[in-house]
PLY file of the C-alpha trace (Angstrom):
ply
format ascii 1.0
element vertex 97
property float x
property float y
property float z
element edge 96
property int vertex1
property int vertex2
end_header
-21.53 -35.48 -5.70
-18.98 -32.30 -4.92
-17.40 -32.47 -1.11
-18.03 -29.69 0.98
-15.17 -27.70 2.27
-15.18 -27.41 5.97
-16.02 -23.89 7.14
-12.77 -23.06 8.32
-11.22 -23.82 4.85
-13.95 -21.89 3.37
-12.73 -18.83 5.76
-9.16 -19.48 5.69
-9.82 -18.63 1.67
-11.90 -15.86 2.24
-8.61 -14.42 4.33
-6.22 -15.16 1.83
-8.31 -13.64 -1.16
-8.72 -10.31 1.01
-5.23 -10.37 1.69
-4.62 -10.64 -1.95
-6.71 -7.73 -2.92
-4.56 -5.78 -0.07
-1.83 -6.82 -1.56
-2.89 -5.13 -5.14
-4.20 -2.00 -3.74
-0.96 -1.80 -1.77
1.38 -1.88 -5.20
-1.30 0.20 -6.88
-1.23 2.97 -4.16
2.80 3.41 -4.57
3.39 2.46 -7.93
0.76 5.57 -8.34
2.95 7.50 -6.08
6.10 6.99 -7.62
4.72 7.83 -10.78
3.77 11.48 -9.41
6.42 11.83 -8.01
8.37 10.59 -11.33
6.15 13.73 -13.07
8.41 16.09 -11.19
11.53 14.70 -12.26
12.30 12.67 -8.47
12.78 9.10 -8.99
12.19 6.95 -5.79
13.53 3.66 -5.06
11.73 0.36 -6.10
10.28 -1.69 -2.95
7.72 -0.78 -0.64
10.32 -0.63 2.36
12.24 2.03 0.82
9.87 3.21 -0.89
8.03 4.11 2.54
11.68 5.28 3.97
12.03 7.78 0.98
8.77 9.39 0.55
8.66 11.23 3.95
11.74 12.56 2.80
10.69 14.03 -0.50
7.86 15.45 1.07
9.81 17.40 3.63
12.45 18.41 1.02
11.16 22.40 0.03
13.76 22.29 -2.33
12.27 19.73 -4.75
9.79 20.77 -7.89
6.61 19.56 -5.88
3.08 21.53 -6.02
2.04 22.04 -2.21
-1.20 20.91 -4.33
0.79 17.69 -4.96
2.38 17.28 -1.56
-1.43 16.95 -0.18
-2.24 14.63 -2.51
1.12 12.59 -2.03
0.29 12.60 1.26
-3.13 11.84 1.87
-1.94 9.04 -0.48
0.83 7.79 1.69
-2.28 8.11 4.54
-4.38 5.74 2.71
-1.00 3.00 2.43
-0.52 2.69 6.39
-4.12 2.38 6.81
-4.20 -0.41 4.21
-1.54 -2.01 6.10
-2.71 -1.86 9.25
-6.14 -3.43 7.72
-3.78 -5.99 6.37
-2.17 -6.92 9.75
-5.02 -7.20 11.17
-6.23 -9.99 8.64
-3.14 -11.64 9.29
-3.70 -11.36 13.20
-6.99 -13.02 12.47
-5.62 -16.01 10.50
-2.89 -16.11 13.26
0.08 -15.26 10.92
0 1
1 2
2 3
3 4
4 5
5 6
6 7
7 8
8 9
9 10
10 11
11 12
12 13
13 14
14 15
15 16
16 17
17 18
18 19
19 20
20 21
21 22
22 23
23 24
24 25
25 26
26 27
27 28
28 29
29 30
30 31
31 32
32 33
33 34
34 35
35 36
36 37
37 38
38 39
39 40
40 41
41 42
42 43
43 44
44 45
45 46
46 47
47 48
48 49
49 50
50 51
51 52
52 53
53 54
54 55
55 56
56 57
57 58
58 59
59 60
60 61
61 62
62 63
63 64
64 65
65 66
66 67
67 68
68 69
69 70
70 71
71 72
72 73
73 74
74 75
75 76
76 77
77 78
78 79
79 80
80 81
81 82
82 83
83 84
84 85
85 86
86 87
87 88
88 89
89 90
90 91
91 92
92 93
93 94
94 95
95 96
């Protein structure tokens, strides 16, 4: 006969395996970003951190080969990465990390 996991384990997975998908989406979402950016010839550092330090940057920089078309879409991408981190801080304030 197969133990049963306590229900707190069973959430305490739950957590980590949403975190995990976060975590995906969240290297998806810039490694798309750099690639569009990449496209028009600017090349952004690797790492989220600087990766979120640079971007504002190129997207206030007139002077650079981007589309305003692509600017939106750069940035309604770079929208869509804080949100996903805030999500994912709050499913670390839930497991108390």
């Amino acid at each position: 006969m197969r133990k049963l996991r306590s229900p707190e384990h069973i959430d305490l997975q739950a957590l980590h395996r949403v975190r995990d998908r976060m975590m995906s989406q969240r290297t998806c979402l810039i490694n798309q970003m750099r690639a569009f950016c990449l496209e028009y010839g600017i090349a952004i550092h690797q790492g989220a951190g600087k990766f979120k330090a640079d971007l504002p940057r190129v997207l206030a920089d007139q002077s650079n080969d981007l589309t305003s078309a692509m600017r939106r879409i750069l940035a309604s991408t770079f929208d869509e990465l804080r949100q996903l981190e805030r999500k994912r801080s709050s499913a670390a304030l839930l497991n108390g990390a």
